[in-house]
N, C-alpha and C positions, 0 to 999 in steps of 0.2 A: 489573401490568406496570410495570417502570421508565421513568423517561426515557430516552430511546435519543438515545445522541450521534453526531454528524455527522460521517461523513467524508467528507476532501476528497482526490481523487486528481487529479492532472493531470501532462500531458505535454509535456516537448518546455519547462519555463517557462527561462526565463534564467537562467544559472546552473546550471542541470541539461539541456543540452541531450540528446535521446537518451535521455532517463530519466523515469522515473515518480515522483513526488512524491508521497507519504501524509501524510497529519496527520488529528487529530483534534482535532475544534472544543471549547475551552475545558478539552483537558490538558495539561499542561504538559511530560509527557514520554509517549511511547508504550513502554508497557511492552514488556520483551523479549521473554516471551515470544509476542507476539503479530510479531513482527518471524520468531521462529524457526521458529513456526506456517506463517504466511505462505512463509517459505522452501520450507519443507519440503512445503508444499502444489504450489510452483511447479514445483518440479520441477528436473531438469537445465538448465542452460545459463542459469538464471537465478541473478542475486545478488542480495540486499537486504541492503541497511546502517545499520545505525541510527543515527541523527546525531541523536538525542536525543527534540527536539520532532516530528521527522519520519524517514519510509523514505525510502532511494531504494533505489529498483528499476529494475534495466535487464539486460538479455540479452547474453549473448556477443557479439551479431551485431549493434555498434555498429551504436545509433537503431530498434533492431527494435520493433515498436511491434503488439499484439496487445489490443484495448481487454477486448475480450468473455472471453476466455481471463482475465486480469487478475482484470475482475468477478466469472467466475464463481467462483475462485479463493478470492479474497477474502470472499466471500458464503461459502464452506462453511466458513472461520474465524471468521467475527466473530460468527456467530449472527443472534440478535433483539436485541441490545442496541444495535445502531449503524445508521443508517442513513445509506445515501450521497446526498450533497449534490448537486442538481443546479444 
């Protein structure tokens, strides 16, 4: 088994009011297709954007905020290689 790297997801931080913040602990960029995965997993009414070192993710329905939907989401993309930071 590999080392499994950390991810950090949060909501609502300054700067991204309304929106979902991703990164991943010690890469320096998150790769694309893991941004398009992630899209395509969410489904309608949601966007994610890739701003490099980080996603934002936020829904149609300005500050609409779904944690668990999010996780679970996110969990059928990343696999076993990442885990989330608490």
């Amino acid at each position: 088994m590999t080392e499994q790297i950390k991810i950090y997801i949060d909501f609502d931080i300054a700067g991204h009011e309304g929106q979902y913040v991703f990164s991943l602990d010690g890469i320096s960029e998150v790769p694309f297709e893991l941004c398009h995965k992630f899209g395509d997993q969410l489904g309608f009414g949601w966007t994610v954007e890739h701003k490099g070192t980080s996603l934002e993710i936020f829904h149609e329905k300005q500050g609409y905020r779904d944690d668990n939907f999010i996780y679970n989401c996110l969990s059928k993309v990343i696999g076993e290689d990442f885990v989330l930071a608490g």
